[in-house]
mmJSON file of the N, C-alpha and C atoms, coordinates in Angstrom:
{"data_MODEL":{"atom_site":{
"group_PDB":["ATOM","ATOM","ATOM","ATOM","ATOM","ATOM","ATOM","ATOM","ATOM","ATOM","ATOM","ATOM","ATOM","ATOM","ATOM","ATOM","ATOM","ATOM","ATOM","ATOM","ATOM","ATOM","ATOM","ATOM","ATOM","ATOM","ATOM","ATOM","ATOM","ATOM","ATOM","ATOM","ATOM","ATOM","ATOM","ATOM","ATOM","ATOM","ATOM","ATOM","ATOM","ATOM","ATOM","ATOM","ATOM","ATOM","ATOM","ATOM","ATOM","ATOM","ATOM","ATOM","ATOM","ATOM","ATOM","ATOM","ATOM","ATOM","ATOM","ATOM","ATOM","ATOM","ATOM","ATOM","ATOM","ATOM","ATOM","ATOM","ATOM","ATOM","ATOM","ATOM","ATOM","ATOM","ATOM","ATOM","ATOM","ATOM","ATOM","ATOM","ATOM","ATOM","ATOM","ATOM","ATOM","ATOM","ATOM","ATOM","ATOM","ATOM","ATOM","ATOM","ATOM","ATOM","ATOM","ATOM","ATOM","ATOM","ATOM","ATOM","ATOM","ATOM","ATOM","ATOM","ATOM","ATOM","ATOM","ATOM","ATOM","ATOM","ATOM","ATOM","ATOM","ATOM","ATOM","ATOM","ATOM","ATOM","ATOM","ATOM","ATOM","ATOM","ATOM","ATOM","ATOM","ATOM","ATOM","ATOM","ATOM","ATOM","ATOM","ATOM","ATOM","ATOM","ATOM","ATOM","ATOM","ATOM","ATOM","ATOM","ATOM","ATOM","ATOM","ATOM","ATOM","ATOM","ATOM","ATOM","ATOM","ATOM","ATOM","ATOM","ATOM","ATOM","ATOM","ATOM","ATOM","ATOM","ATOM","ATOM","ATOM","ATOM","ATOM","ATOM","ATOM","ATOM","ATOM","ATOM","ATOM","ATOM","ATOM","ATOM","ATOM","ATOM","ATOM","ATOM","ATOM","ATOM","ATOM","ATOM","ATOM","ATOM","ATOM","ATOM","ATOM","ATOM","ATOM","ATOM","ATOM","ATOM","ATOM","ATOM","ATOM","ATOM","ATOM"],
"id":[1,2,3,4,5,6,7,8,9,10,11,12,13,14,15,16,17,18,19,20,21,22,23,24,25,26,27,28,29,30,31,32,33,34,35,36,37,38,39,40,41,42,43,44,45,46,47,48,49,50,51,52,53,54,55,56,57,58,59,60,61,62,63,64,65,66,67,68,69,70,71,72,73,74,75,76,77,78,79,80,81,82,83,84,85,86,87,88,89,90,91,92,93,94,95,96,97,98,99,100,101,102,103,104,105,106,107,108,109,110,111,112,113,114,115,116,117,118,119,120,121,122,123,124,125,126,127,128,129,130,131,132,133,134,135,136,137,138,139,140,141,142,143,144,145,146,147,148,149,150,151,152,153,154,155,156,157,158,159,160,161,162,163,164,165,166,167,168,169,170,171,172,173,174,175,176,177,178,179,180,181,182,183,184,185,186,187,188,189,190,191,192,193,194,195],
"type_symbol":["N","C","C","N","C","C","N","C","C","N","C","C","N","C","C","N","C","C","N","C","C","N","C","C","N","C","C","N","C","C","N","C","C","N","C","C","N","C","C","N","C","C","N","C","C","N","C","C","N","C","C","N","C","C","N","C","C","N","C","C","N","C","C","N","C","C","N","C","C","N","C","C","N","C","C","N","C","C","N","C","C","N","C","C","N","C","C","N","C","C","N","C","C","N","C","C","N","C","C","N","C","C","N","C","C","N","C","C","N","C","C","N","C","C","N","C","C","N","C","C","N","C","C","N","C","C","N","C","C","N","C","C","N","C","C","N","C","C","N","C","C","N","C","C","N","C","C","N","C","C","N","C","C","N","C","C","N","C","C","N","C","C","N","C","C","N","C","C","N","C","C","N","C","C","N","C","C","N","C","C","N","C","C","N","C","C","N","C","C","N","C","C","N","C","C"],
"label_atom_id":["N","CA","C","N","CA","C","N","CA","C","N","CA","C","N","CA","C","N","CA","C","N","CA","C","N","CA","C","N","CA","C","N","CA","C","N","CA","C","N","CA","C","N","CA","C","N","CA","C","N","CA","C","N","CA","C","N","CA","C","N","CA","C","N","CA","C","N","CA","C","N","CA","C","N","CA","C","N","CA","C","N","CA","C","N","CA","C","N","CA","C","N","CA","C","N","CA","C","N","CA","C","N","CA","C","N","CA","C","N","CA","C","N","CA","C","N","CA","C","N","CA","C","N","CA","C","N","CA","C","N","CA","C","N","CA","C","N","CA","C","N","CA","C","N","CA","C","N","CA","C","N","CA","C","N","CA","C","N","CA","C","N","CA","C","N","CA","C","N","CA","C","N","CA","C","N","CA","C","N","CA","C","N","CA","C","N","CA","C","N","CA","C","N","CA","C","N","CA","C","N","CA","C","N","CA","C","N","CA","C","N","CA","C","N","CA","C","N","CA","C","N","CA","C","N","CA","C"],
"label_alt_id":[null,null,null,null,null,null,null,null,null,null,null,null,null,null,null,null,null,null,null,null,null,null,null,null,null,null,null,null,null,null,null,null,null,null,null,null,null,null,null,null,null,null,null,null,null,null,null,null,null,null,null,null,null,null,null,null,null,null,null,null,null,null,null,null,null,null,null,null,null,null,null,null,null,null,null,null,null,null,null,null,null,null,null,null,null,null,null,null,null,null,null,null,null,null,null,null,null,null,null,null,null,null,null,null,null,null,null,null,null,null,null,null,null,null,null,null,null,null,null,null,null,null,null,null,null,null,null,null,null,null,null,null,null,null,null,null,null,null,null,null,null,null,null,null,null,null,null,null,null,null,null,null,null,null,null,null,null,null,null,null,null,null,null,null,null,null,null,null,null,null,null,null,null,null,null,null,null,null,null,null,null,null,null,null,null,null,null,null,null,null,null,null,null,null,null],
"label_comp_id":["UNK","UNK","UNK","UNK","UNK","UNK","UNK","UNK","UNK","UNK","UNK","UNK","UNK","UNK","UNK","UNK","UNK","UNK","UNK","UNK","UNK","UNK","UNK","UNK","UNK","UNK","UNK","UNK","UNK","UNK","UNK","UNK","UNK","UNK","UNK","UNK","UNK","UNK","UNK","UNK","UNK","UNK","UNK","UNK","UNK","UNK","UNK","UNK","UNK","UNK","UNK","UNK","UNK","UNK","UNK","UNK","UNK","UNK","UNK","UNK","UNK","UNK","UNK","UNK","UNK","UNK","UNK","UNK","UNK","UNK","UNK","UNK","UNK","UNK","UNK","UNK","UNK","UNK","UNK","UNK","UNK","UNK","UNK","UNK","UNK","UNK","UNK","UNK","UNK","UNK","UNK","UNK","UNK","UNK","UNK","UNK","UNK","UNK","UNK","UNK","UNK","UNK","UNK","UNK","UNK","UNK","UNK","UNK","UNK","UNK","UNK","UNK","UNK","UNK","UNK","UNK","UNK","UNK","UNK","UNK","UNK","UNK","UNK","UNK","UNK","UNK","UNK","UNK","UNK","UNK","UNK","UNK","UNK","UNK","UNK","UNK","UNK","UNK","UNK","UNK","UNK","UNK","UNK","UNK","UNK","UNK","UNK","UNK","UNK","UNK","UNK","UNK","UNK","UNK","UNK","UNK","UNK","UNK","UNK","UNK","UNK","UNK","UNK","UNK","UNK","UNK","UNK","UNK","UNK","UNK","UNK","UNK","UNK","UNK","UNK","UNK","UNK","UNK","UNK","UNK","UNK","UNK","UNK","UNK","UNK","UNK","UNK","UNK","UNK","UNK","UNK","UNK","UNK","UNK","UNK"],
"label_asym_id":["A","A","A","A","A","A","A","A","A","A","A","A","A","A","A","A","A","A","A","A","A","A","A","A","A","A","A","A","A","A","A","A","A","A","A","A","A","A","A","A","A","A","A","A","A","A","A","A","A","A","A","A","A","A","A","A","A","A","A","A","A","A","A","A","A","A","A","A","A","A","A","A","A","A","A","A","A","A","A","A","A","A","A","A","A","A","A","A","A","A","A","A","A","A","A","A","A","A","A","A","A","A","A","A","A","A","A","A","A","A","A","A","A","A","A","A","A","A","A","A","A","A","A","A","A","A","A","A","A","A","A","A","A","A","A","A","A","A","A","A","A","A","A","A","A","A","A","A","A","A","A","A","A","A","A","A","A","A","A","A","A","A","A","A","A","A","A","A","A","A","A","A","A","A","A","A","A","A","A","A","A","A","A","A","A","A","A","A","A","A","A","A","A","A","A"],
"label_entity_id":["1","1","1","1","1","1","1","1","1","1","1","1","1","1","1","1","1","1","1","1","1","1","1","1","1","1","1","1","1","1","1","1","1","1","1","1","1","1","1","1","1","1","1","1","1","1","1","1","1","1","1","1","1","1","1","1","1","1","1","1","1","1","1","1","1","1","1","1","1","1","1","1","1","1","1","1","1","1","1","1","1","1","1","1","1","1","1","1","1","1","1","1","1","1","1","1","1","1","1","1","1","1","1","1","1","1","1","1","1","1","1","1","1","1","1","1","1","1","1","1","1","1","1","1","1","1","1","1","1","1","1","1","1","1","1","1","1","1","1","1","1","1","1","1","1","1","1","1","1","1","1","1","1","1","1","1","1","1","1","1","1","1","1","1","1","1","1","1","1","1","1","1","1","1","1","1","1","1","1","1","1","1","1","1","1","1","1","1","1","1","1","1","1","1","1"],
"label_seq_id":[1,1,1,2,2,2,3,3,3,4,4,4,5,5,5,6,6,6,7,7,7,8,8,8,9,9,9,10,10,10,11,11,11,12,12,12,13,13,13,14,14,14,15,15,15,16,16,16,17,17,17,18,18,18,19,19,19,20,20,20,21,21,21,22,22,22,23,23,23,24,24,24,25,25,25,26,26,26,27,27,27,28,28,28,29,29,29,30,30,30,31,31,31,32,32,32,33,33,33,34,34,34,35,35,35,36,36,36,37,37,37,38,38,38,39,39,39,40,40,40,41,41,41,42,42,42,43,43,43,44,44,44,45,45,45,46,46,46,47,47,47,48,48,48,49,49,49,50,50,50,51,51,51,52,52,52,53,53,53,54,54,54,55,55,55,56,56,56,57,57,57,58,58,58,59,59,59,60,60,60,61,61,61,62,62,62,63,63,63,64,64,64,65,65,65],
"pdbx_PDB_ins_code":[null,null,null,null,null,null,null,null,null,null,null,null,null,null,null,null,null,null,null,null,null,null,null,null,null,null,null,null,null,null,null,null,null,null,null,null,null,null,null,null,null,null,null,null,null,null,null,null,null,null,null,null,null,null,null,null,null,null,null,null,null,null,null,null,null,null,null,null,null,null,null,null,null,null,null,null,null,null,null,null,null,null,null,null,null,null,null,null,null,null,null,null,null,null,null,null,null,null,null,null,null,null,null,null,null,null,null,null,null,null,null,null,null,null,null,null,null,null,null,null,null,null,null,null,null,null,null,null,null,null,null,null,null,null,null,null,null,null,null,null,null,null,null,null,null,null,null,null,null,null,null,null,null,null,null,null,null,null,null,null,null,null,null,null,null,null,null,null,null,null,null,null,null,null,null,null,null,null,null,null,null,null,null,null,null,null,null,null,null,null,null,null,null,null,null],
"Cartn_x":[-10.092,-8.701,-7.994,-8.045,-7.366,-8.09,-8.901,-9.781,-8.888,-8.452,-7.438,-6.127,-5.483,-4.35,-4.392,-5.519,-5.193,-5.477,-6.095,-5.674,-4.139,-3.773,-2.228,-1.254,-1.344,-0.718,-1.047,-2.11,-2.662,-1.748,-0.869,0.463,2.131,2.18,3.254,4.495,3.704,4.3,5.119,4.618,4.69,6.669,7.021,8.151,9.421,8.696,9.056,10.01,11.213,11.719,11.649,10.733,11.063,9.631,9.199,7.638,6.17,5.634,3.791,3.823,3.229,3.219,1.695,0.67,-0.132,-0.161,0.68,1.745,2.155,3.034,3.946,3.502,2.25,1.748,0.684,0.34,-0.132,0.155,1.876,2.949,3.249,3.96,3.865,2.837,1.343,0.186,-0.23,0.244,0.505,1.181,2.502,4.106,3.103,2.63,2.251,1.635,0.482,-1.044,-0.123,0.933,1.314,1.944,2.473,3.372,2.294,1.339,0.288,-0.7,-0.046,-1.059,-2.975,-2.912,-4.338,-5.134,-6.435,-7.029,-7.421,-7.551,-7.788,-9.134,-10.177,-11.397,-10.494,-9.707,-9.519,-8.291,-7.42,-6.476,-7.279,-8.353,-8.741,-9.591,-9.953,-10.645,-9.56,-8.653,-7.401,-7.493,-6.38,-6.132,-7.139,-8.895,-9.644,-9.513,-9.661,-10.023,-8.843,-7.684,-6.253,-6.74,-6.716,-6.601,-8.14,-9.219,-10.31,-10.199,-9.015,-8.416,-8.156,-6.965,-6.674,-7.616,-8.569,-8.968,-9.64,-10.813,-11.433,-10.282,-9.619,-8.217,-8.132,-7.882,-7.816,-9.021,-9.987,-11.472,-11.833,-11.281,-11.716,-11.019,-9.998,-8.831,-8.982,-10.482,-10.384,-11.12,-10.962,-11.424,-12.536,-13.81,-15.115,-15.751,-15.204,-15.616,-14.595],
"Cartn_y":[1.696,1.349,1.202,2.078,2.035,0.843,-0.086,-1.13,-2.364,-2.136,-3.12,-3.222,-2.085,-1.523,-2.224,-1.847,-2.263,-4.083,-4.637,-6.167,-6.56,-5.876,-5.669,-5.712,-4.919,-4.396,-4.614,-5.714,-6.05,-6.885,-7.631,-8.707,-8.153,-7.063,-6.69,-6.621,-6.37,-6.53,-7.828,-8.62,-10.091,-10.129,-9.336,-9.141,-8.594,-7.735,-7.389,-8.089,-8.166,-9.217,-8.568,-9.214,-8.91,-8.015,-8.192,-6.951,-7.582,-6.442,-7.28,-6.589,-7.711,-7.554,-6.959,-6.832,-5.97,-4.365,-4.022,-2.869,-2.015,-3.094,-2.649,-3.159,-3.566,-3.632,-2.218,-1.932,-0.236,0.438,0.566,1.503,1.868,0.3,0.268,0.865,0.658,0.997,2.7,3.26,4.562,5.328,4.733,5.125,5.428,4.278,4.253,5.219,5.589,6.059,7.367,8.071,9.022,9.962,8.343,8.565,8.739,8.52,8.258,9.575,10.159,11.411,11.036,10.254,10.096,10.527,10.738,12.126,10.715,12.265,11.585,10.268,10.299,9.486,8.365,7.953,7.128,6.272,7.204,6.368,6.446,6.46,6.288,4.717,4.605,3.156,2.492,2.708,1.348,1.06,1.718,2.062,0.679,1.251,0.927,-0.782,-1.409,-2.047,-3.234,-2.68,-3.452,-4.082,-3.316,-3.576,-4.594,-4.459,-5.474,-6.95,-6.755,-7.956,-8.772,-8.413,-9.035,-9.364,-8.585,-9.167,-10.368,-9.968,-11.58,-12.407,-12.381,-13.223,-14.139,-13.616,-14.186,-14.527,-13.97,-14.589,-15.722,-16.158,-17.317,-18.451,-18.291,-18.982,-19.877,-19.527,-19.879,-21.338,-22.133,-23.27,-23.193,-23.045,-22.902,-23.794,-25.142,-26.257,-26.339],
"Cartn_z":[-55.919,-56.088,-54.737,-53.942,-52.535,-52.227,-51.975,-51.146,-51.88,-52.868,-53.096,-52.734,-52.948,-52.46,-50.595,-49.671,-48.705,-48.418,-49.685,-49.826,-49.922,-50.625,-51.421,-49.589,-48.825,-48.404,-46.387,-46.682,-45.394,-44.481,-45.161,-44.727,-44.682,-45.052,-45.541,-44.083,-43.264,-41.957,-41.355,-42.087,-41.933,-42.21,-43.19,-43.965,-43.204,-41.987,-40.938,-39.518,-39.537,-38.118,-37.18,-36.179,-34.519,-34.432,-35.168,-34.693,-34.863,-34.391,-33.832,-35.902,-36.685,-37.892,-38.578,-37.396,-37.565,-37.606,-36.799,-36.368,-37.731,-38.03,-39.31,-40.673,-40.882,-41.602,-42.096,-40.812,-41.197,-41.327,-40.676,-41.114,-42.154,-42.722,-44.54,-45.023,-45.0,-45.409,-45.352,-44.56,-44.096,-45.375,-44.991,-45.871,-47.155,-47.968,-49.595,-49.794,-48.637,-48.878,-48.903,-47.812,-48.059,-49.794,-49.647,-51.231,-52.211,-52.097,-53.249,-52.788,-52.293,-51.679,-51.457,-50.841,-50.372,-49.915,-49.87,-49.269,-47.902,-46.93,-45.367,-45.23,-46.656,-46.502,-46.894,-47.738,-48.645,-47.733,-47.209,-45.788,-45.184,-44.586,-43.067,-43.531,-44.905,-45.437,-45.755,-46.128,-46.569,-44.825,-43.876,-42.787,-42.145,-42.182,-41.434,-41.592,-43.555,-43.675,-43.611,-43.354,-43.263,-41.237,-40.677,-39.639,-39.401,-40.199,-39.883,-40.504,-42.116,-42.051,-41.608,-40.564,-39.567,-38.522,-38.054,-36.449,-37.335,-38.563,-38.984,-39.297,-39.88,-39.923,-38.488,-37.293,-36.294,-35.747,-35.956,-35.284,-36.032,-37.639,-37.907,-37.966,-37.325,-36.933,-35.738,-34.916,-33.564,-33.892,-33.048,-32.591,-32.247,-33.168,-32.404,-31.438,-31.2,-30.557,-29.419],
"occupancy":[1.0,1.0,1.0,1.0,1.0,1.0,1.0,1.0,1.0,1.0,1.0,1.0,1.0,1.0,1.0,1.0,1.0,1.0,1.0,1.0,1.0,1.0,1.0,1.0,1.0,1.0,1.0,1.0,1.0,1.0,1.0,1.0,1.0,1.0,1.0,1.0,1.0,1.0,1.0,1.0,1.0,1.0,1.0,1.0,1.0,1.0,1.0,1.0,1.0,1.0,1.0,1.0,1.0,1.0,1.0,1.0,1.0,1.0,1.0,1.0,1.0,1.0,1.0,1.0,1.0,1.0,1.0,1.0,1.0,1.0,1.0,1.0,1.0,1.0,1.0,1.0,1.0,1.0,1.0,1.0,1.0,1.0,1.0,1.0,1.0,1.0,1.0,1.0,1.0,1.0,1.0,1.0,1.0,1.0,1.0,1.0,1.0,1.0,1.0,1.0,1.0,1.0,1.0,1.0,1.0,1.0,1.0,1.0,1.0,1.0,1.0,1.0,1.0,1.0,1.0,1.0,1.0,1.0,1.0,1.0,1.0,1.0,1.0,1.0,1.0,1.0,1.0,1.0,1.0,1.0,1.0,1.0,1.0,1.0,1.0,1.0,1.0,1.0,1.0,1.0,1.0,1.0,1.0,1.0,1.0,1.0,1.0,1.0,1.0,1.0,1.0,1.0,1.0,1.0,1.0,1.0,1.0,1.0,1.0,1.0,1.0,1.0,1.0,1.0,1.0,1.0,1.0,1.0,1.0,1.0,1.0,1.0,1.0,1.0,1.0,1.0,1.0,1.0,1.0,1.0,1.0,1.0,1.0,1.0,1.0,1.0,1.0,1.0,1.0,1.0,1.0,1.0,1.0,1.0,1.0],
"B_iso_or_equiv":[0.0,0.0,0.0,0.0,0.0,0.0,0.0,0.0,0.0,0.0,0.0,0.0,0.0,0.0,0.0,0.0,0.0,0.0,0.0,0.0,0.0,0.0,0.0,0.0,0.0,0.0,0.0,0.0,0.0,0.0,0.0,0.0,0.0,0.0,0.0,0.0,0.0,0.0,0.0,0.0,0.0,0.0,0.0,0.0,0.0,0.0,0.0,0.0,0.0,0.0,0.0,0.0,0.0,0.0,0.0,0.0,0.0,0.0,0.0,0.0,0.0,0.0,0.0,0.0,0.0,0.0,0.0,0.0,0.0,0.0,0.0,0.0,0.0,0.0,0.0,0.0,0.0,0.0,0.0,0.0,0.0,0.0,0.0,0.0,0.0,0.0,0.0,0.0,0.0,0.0,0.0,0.0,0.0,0.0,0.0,0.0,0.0,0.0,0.0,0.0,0.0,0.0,0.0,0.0,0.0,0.0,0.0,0.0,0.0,0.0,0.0,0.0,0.0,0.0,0.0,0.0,0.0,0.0,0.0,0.0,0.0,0.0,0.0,0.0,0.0,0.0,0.0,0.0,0.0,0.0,0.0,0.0,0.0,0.0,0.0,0.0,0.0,0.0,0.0,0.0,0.0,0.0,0.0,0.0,0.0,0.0,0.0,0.0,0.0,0.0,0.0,0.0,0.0,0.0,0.0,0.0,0.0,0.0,0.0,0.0,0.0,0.0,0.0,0.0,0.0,0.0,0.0,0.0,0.0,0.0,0.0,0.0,0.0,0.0,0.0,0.0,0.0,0.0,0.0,0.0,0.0,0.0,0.0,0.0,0.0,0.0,0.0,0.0,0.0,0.0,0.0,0.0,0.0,0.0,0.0],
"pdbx_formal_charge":[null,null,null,null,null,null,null,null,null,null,null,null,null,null,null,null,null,null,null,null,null,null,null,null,null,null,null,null,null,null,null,null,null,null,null,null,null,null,null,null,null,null,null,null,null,null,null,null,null,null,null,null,null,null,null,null,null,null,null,null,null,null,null,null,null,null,null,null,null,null,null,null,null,null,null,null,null,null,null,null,null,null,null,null,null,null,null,null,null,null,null,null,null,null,null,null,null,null,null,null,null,null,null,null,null,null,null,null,null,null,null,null,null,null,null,null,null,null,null,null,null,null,null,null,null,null,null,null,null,null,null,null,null,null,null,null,null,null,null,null,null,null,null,null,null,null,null,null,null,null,null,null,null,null,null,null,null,null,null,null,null,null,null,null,null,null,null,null,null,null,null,null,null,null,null,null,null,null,null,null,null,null,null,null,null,null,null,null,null,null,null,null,null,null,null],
"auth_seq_id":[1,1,1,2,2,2,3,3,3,4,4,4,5,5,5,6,6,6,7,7,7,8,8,8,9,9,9,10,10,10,11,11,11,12,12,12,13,13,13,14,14,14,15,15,15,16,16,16,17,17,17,18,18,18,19,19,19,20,20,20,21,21,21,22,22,22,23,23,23,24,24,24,25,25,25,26,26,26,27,27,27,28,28,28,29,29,29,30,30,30,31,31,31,32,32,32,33,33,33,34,34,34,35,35,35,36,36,36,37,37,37,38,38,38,39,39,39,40,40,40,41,41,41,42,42,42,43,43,43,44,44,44,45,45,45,46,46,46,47,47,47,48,48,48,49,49,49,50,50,50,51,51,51,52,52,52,53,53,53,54,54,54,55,55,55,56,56,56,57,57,57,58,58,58,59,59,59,60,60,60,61,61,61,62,62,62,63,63,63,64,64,64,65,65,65],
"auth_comp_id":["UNK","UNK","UNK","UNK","UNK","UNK","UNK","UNK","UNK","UNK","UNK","UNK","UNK","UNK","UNK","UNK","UNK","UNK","UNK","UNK","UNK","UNK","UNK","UNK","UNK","UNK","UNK","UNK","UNK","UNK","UNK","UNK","UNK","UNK","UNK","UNK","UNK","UNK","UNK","UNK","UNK","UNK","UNK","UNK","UNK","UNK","UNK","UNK","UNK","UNK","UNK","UNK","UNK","UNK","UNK","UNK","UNK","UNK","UNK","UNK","UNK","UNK","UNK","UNK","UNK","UNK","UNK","UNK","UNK","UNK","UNK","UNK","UNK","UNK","UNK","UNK","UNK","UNK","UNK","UNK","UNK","UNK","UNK","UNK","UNK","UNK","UNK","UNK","UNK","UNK","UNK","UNK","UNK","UNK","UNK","UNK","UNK","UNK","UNK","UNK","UNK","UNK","UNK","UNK","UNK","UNK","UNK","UNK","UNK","UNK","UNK","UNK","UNK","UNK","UNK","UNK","UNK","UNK","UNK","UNK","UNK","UNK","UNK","UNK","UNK","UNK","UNK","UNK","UNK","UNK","UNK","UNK","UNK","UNK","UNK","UNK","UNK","UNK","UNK","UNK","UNK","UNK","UNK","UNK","UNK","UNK","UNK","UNK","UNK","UNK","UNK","UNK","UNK","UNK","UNK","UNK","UNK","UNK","UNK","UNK","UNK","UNK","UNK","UNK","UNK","UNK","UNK","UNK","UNK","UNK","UNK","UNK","UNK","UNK","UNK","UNK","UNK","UNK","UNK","UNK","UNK","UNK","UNK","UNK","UNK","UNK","UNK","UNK","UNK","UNK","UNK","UNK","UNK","UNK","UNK"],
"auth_asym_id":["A","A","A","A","A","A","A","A","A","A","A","A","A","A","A","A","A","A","A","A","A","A","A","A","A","A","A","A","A","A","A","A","A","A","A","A","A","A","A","A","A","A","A","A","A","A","A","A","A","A","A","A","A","A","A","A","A","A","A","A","A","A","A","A","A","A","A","A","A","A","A","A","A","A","A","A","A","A","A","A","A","A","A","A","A","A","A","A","A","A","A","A","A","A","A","A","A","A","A","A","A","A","A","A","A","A","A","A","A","A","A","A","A","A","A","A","A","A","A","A","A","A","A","A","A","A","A","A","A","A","A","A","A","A","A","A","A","A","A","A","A","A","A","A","A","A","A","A","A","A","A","A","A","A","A","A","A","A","A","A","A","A","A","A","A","A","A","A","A","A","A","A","A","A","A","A","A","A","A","A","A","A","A","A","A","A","A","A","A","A","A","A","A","A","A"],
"auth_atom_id":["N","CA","C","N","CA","C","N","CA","C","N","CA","C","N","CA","C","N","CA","C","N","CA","C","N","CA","C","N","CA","C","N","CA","C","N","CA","C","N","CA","C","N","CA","C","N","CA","C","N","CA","C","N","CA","C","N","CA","C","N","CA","C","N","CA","C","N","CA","C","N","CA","C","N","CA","C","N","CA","C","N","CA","C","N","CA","C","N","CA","C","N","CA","C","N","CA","C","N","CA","C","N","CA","C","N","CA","C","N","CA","C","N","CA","C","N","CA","C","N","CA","C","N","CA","C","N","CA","C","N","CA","C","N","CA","C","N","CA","C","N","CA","C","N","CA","C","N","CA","C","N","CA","C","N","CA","C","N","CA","C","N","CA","C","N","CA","C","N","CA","C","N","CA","C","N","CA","C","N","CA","C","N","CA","C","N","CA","C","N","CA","C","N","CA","C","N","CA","C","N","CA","C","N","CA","C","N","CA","C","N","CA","C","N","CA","C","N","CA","C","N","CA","C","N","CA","C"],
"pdbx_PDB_model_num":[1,1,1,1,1,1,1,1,1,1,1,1,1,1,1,1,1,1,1,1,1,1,1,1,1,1,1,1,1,1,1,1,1,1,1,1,1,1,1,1,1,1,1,1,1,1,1,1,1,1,1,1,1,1,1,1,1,1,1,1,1,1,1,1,1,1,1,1,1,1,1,1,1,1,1,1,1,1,1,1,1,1,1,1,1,1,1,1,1,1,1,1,1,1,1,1,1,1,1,1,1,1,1,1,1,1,1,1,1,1,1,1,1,1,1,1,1,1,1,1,1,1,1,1,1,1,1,1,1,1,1,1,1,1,1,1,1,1,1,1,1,1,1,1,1,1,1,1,1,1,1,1,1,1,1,1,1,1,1,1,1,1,1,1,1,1,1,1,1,1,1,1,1,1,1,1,1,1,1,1,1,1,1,1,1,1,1,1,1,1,1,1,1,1,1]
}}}
């Protein structure tokens, strides 16, 4: 359930004005996991897998040629 949750919640930063939206996208992601009392394995995998979103996000973005 959390591995979706951090699909859910991988952009949310985006929503954010004036900030690096990777940033505050884990923030948000943080905030929930708190509210939802998460045990430390289960945020440290949303957490992990929000932020690897993004880097493939941007690594397949590149101009391979």
């Amino acid at each position: 359930m959390y591995f979706y949750l951090g699909l859910l919640l991988h952009d949310t930063g985006k929503g954010v004005p004036g900030s690096n939206h990777v940033e505050a996208s884990l923030e948000i992601a943080g905030r929930c996991l708190d509210r939802l009392d998460a045990d430390p394995d289960e945020r440290a995998t949303v957490l992990f897998s929000d932020w690897q979103i993004t880097w493939m996000s941007a690594t397949l973005r590149r101009d391979i040629f």
